[in-house]
C-alpha positions in Angstrom: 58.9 0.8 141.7 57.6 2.7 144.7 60.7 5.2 144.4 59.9 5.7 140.0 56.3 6.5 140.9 57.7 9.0 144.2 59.6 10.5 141.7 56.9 11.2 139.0 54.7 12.6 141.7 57.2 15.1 143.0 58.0 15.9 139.5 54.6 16.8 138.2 53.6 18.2 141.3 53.5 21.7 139.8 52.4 21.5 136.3 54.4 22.9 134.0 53.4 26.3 132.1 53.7 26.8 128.5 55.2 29.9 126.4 54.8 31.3 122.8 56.5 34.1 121.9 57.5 35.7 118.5 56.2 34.8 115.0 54.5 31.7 114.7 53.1 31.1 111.4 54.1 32.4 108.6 50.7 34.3 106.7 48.1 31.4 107.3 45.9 30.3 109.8 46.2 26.6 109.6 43.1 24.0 109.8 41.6 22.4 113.3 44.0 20.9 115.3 44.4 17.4 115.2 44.7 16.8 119.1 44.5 19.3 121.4 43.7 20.3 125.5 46.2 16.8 126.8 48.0 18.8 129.1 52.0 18.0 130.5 53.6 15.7 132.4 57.5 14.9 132.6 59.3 11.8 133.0 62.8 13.6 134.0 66.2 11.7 133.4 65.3 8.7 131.2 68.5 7.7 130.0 69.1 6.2 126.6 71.7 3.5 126.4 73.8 4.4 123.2 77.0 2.3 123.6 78.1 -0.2 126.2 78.2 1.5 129.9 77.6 4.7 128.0 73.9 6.4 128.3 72.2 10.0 127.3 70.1 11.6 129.9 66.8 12.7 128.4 63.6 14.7 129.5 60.5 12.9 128.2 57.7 15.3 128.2 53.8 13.7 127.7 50.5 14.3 127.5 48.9 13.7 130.9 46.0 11.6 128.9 47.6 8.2 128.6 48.4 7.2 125.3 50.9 6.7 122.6 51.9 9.3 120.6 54.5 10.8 118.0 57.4 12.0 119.8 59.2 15.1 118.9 63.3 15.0 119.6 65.1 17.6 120.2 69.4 16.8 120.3 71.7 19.4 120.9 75.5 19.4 123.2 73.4 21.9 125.8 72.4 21.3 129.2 68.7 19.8 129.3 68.1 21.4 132.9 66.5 24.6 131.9 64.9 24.0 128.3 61.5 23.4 129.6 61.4 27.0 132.3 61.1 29.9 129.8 64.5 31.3 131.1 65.9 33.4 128.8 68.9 32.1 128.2 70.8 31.4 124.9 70.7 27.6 124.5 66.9 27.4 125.6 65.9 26.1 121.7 63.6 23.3 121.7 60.7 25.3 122.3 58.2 25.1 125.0 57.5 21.5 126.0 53.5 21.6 127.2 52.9 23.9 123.9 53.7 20.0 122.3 51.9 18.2 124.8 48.9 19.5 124.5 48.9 19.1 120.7 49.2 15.3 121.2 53.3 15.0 120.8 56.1 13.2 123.3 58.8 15.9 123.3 61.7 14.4 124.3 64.8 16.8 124.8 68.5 15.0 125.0 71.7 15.9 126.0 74.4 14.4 124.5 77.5 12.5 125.7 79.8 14.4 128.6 76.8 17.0 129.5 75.0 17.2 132.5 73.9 13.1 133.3 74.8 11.7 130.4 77.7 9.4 130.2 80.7 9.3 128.1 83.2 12.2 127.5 82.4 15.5 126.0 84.2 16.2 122.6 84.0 18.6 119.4 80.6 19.3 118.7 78.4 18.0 116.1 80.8 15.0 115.9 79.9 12.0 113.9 79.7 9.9 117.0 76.5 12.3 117.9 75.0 12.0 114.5 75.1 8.2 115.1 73.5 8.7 119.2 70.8 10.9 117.7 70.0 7.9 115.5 69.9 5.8 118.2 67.8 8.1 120.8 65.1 8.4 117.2 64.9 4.4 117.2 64.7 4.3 121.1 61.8 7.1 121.6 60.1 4.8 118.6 59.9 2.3 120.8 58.6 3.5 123.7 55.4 2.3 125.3 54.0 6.2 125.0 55.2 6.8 121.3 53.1 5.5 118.1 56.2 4.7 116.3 56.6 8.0 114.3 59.3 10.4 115.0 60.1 13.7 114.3 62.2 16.7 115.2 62.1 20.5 116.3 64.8 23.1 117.4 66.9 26.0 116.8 70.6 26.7 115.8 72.9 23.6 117.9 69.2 21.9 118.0 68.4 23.0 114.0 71.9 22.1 112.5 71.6 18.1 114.0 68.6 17.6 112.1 69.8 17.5 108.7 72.9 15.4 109.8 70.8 12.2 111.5 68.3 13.3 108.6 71.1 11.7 106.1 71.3 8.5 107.8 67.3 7.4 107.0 66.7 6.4 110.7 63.5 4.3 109.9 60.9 5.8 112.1 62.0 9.7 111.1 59.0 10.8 109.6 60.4 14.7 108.9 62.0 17.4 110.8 61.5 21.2 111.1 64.8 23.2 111.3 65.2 26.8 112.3 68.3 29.3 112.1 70.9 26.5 111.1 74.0 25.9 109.2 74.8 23.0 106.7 78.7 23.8 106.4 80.5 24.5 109.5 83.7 25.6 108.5 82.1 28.8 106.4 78.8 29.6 108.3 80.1 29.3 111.9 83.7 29.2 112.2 85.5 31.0 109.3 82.9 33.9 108.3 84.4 35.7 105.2 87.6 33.7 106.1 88.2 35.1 109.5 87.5 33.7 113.1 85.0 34.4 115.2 86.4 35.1 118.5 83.6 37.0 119.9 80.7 34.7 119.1 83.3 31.8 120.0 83.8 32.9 123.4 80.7 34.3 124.4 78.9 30.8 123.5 81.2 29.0 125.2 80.7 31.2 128.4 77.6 31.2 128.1 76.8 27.1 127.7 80.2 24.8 128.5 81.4 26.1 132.1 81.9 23.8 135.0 78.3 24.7 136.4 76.6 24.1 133.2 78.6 20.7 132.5 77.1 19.7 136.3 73.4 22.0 136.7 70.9 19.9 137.9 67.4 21.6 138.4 64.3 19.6 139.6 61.6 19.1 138.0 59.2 21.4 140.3 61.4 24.4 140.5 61.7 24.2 136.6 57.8 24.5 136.8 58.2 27.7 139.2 60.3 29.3 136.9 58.2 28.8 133.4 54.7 30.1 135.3 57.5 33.2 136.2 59.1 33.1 132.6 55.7 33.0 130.5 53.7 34.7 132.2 52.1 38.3 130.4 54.8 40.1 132.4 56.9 39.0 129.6 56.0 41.9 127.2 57.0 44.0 129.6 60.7 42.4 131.2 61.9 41.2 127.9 62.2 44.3 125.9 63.9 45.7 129.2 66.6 42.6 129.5 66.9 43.6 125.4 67.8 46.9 125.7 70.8 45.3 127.9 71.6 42.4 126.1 74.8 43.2 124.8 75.9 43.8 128.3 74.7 40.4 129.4 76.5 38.8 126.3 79.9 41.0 127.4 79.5 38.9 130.8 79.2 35.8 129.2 82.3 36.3 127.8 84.3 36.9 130.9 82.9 33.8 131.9 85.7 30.7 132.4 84.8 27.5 130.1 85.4 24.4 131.1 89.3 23.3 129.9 88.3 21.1 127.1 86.1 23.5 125.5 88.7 26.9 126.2 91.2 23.6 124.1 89.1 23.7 121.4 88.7 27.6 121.1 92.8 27.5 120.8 92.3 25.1 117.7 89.7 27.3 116.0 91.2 30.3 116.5 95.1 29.4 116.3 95.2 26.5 113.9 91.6 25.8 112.5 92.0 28.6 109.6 91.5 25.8 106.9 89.0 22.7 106.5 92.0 20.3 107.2 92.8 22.0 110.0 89.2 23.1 111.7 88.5 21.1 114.6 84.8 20.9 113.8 83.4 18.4 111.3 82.6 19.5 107.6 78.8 19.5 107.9 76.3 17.8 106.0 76.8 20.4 103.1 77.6 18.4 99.6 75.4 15.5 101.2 72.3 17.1 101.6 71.1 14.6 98.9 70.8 11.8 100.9 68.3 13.4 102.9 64.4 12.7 101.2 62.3 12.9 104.1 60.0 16.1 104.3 61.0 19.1 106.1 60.6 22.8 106.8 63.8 25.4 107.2 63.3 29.0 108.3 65.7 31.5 107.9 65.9 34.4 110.3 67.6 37.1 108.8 68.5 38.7 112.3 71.6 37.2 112.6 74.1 38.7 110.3 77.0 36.2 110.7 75.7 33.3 111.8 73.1 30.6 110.9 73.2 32.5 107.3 73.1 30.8 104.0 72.7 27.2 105.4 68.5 27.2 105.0 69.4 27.8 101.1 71.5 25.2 100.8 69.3 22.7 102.0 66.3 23.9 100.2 68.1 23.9 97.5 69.8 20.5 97.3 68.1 18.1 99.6 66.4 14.8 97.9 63.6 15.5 99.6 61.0 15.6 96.5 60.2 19.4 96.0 56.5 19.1 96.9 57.3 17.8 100.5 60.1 20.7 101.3 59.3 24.0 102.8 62.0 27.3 103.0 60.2 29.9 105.1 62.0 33.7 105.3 61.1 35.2 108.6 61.4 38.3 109.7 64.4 39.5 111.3 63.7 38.4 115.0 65.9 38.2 118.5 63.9 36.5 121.4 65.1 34.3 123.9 64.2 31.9 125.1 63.7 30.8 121.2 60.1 30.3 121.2 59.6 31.0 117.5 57.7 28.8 115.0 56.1 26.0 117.4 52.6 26.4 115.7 53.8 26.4 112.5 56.0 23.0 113.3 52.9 21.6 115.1 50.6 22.2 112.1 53.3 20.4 110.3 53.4 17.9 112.0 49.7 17.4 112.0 50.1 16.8 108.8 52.8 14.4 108.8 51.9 12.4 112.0 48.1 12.5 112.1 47.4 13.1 108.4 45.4 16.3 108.9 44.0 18.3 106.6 45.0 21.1 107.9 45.8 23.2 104.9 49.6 22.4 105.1 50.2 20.4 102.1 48.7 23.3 100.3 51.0 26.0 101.4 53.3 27.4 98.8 56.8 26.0 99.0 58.1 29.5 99.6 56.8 31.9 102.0 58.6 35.1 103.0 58.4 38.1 105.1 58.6 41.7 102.9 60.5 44.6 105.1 58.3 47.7 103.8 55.5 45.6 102.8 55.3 43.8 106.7 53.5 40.5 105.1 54.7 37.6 103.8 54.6 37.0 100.4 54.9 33.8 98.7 56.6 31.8 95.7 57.0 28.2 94.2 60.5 27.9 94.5 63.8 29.8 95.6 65.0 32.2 94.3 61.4 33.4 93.3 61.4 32.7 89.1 59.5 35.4 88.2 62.6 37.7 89.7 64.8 39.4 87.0 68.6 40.7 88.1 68.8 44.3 88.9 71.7 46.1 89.0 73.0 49.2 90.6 76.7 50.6 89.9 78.6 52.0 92.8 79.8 55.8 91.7 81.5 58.5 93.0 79.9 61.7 94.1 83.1 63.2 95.1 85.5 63.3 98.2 85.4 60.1 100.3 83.4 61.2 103.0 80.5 62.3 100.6 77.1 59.7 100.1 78.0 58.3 97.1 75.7 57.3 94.3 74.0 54.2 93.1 73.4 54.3 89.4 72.0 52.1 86.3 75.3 52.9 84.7 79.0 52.4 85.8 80.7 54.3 87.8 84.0 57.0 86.2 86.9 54.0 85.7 89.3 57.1 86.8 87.5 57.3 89.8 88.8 56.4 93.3 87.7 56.1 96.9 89.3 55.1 99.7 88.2 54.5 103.7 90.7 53.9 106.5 90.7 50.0 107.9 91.6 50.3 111.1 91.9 46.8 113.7 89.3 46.6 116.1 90.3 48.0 119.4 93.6 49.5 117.7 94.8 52.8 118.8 94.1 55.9 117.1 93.9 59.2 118.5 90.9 61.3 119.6 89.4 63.0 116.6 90.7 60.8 114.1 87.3 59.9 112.3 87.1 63.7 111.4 90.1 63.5 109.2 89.6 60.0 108.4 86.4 57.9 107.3 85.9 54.4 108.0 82.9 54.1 106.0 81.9 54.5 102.1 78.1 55.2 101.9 76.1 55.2 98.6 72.4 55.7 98.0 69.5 55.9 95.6 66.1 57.6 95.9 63.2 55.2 94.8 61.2 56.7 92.4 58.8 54.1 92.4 57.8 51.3 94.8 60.1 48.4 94.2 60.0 45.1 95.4 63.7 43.3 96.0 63.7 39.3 97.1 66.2 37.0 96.5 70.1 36.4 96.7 72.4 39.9 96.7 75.7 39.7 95.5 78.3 42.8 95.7 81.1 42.4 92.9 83.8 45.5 93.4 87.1 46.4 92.1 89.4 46.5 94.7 92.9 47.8 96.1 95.0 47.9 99.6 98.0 49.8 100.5 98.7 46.3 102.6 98.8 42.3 102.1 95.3 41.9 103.4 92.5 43.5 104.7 88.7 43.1 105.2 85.5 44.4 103.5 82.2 44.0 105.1 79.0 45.5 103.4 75.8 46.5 104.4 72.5 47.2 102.7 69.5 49.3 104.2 66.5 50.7 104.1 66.2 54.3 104.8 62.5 55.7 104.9 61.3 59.1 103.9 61.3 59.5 107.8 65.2 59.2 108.1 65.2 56.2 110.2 67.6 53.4 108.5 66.5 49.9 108.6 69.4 46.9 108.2 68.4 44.9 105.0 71.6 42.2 104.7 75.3 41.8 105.5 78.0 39.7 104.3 82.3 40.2 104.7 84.9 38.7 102.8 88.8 38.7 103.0 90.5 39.6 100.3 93.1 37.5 100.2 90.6 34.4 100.5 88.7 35.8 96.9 88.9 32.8 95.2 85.5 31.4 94.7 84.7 27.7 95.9 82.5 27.1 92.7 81.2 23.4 94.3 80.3 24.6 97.0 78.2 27.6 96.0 74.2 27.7 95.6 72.1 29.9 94.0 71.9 31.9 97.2 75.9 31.5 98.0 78.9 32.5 96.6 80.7 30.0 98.8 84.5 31.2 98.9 87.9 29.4 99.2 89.2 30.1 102.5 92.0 27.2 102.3 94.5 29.1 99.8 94.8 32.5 100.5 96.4 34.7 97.8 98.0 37.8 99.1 97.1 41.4 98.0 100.1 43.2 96.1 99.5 46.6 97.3 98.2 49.1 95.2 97.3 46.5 92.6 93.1 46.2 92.0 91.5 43.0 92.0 88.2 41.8 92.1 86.4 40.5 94.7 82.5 38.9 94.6 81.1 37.7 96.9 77.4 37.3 99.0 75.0 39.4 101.1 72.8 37.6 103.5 69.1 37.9 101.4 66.0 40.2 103.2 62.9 40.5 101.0 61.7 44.2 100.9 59.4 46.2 99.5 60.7 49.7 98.9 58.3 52.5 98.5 58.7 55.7 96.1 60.8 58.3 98.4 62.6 55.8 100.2 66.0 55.6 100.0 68.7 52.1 99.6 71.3 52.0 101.1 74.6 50.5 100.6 77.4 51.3 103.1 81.5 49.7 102.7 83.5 49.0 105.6 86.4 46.9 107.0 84.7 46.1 110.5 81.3 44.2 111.5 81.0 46.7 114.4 81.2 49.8 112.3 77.9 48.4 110.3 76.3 46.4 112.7 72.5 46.6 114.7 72.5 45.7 118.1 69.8 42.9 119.5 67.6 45.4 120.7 66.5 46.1 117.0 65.8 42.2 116.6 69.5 41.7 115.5 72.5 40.1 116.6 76.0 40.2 115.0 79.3 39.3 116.2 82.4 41.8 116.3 85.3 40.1 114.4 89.1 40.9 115.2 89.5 42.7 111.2 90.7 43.6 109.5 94.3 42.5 110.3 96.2 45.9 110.0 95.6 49.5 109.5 95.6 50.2 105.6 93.8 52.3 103.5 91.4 50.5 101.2 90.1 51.7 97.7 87.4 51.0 95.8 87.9 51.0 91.8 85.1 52.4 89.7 83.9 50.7 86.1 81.8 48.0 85.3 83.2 45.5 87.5 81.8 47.5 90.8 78.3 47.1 91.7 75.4 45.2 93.8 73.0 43.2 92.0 69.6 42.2 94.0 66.7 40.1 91.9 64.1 42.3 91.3 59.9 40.8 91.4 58.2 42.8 88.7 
């Protein structure tokens, strides 16, 4: 006893220092809080007894008022050691523990089995065994002496994507959950995007989170409190657009990193063998399932991140069983900040509402809100996509020789008309001076001739030849102002040999594809190929100019993180080939259109 209450002195010696950073709420101020000023303390390394001899190491984070109170869990395969100290580091996503605290919430932020102190051994992530642990860690935190009873859970991406898994299972004392930048099928958001691998997000994560010294980091309590008055203090306008502008070097680092040897095992199996859903290491997802979820929830979608965490948020909105007025899709603006300190007032006046019963204003909020590019506000709906929104669609034309902008018209393009773009493999050889005789990008644009507001899913539907078997097409859409200056909009990338659509597994937002039967290209020979654009509300004014650029590479297209962006290079298209686009009325982009 003398030694637990050494412990919790040391520990709390130096209290800990909060952090918000990036958009909070989305176009409201919400009501009083319901608690509010009850400070932080930490009880570091609980652990959670999940199986015989096997137990999860946990940082419990309270209010320093004694009391019992609803604890907010946060589960994820990451190290625990650094969540609470503001570093800014890409597996810091629970938020900012005394930013809970002093609202009146346990946070309680888990590791799961083979990291850190936690027993067991490590294994594929988001494996069933850790949906059923999560379960268990919800029913243990209920019990607590410092928790009411209620439950409920916060985080992003790894910490986002558990929640609607354990959601499924109806632990009793889940009272909701509040999920941001997730997935709800694996295999297509994360590991096969447009049916290809993703070697470079695959190895940078893994660098990044699952070496040797992350599997064994242990940081004490105190200098964890050092680090978040460093980490969140004002300086941090200042040092974080800096470490930005560098980011992509950092992430390059990362990547020469040396994961531990189970986790370089199972980037083998997704990249050599995992090509279909049989064959992926990872598990399915709770995609097709969503319906056994029905307690209340919020999902946000950030549209910063091109080729990850897309079209999951949709998905759930869409087909949860969560009755629609207790559900809650919010559209944020395309955002990059680490650590991921997004949102936490809008969960906590969620919460107040759940937990406390508040009247805070939240059951109120439209079930929709969503942040306009153009118009900088958010904007709001009943449902998903918005009903009042009416297709709109814009032909891709020629306007001559390849390297010409191209046009985007109300009518189809010449059927005699071709135009083709070189796809070359990333990092292939070519010579110097090769994109002056060859492009690698189609571009095609219209003048707005009055202001225009687009919101909802984007679908690109082109006709569609290849001097080769396969190739890749990646497309782009932005906004280009009367200034010049281009703004990304949405991405999305399919293979054309995976065209088939997966017509079960689609949403309203999704054109989900079959990546398990790949049908090769006979060269020269058109074919069709539809397929989704990540969605970004926008408001375009007259003069402005949209944007749609073709291409067989993500880098060719892509924003880097300094612009509040990030998108992963993928290893396409698999050879050089010259790819052409078919004119007629099967080539165009169709965008929903808000009268």
């Amino acid at each position: 006893m003398t030694g637990a209450v050494r412990r919790g002195f040391w520990d709390n010696l130096i209290p800990l220092k909060g952090g918000l950073f990036g958009p909070q709420l989305a176009g409201w101020t919400p009501g009083p809080a319901a608690r509010s000023g009850l400070g932080c303390r930490i009880l570091a390394d609980e652990m959670i007894e999940v199986a015989p001899a096997i137990a999860l190491a946990a940082d419990v984070y309270l209010p320093r008022q004694p009391g019992r109170y609803p604890a907010v869990v946060s589960f994820a395969a990451y190290s625990k050691e650094l969540q609470a100290a503001g570093v800014p580091s890409g597996n810091n996503e629970t938020g900012s523990p005394p930013v809970f605290t002093d609202r009146g919430y346990a946070h309680v932020i888990v590791a799961r089995r083979g990291m850190g102190r936690s027993g067991g051994a490590d294994s594929v992530y988001l494996n069933d065994t850790d949906v059923e642990d999560h379960a268990k860690v919800i029913q243990w935190a209920a019990e607590q002496p410092w928790c009411d009873g209620q439950v409920l859970l916060f985080g992003t991406s790894y910490y986002g994507m558990t929640q609607p898994q354990v959601a499924r299972l109806r632990p009793p004392a889940l009272r909701g959950f509040f999920t941001n930048e997730m997935c709800t099928d694996f295999f297509r958001h994360i590991a096969m995007f447009g049916g290809a691998p993703q070697p470079d997000f695959f190895s940078l994560w893994m660098g990044a989170n699952f070496t040797p010294l992350q599997f064994r980091l242990q940081i004490p309590p105190p200098l964890r409190a050092v680090l978040s008055h460093i980490t969140n203090s004002p300086l941090k306008r200042l040092w974080w657009p800096q470490l930005k502008k560098r980011m992509t070097r950092v992430m390059k680092r990362f990547q020469r990193m040396t994961p531990a040897p189970k986790t370089r095992k199972l980037f083998a199996a997704l990249m050599l063998d995992g090509k279909t859903r049989a064959t992926s290491p990872l598990p399915a997802g709770p995609s097709g399932a969503l319906g056994d979820i029905e307690v209340p929830f919020v999902v946000v979608q950030n549209p910063g991140y091109l080729n990850l965490h897309q079209f999951g948020a949709y998905d759930l909105f869409e087909n949860a069983g969560t009755a629609k007025d207790k559900r809650w899709l919010i559209i944020g603006p395309a955002s990059y900040d680490l650590p991921v300190y997004l949102w936490q007032l809008e969960a906590l006046a969620f919460f107040d509402h759940l937990a406390y019963g508040a009247d805070n204003g939240y059951a109120a909020q439209s079930r929709v809100r969503y942040w306009v590019e153009g118009a900088n506000a958010f904007h709001r709906s009943a449902d998903w996509p918005v009903p009042e929104s009416i297709p709109l669609r814009l032909h891709l034309a020629s306007a001559g020789g390849d390297s010409e902008t191209h046009l985007l018209t109300e009518t189809p393009g010449q059927p005699d008309r071709t135009n083709s773009w070189a796809a070359v493999p990333l990092g292939a050889i070519v010579p110097n001076g090769f994109d002056e005789v060859e492009n690698q990008v189609l571009t095609f644009e219209r003048v707005i001739e009055e202001e225009t507001e687009l919101t909802g899913p984007v679908i690109l539907s082109v006709s569609f030849s290849c001097n080769e078997i396969d190739s890749y097409l990646v497309a782009r859409t932005a906004l280009v102002q009367a200034d010049g200056s281009p703004k990304i909009l949405s991405m999305g990338a399919m293979r054309p040999a995976c065209r088939k659509v997966d017509e079960p597994r689609s949403t309203q937002t999704e054109i989900a594809i079959d990546i398990d039967r790949p049908e090769p290209l006979v060269p020269g020979v058109p074919v069709t190929l539809r397929f989704s654009l990540t969605p970004q509300p926008v408001v375009l004014s007259k003069g402005d100019r949209l944007r749609v650029d073709l291409a067989s590479r993500t880098d060719l297209l892509r924003s880097d993180v300094s612009h509040g962006h990030a998108q992963f290079d993928m290893q396409v298209p698999p050879y050089y080939s010259r790819n052409t686009l078919h004119y007629g009325p099967d080539t165009y982009i169709e965008f929903r259109r808000v009268p």
